[in-house]
N, C-alpha and C positions, 0 to 999 in steps of 0.2 A: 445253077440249080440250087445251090445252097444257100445262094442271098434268098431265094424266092421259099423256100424254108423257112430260114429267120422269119422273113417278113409274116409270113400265114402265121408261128408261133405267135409273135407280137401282135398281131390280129387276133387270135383268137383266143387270148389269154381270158380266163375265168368260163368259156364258153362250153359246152359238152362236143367232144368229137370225136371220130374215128380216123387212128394211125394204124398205117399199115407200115412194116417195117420191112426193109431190104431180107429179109430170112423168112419173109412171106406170115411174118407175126400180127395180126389183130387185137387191137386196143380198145376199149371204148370207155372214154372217160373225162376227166375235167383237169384242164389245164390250170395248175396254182401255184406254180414260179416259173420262172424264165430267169435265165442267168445273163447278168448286165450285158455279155455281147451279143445275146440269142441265140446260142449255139448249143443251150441245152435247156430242155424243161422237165418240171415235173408232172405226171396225170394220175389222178388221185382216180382210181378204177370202183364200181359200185359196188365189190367186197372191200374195200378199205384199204388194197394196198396202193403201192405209190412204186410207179414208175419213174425210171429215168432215163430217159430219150436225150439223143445227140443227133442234132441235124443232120451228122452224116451217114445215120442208120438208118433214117425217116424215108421209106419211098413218097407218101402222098398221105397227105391230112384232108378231111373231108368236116365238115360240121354239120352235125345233126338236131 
């Protein structure tokens, strides 16, 4: 489950999407780093802050 994590971050890096996180949290935003082993990104959200996501929080990423 968390290779296929990684993999969707590195997929959808600079793209707009929606993370839903394991604590049932909703995100919607742009993905604009990835940490060299993908196991964390950051998503810049349409108020201007900046999330930090850890693939192991991540239930499921969608793109929009």
């Amino acid at each position: 489950m968390l290779i296929s994590i990684q993999k969707q971050l590195k997929e959808m890096f600079g793209k707009q999407v929606e993370v839903c996180t394991k604590r049932s949290e909703k995100y919607i935003g742009i993905i604009t780093w990835i940490s060299p082993d993908n196991t964390m990104a950051e998503l810049k959200l349409a108020d201007g802050q900046i999330k930090l996501l850890t693939d192991v929080n991540i239930k499921q990423i969608k793109s929009i």
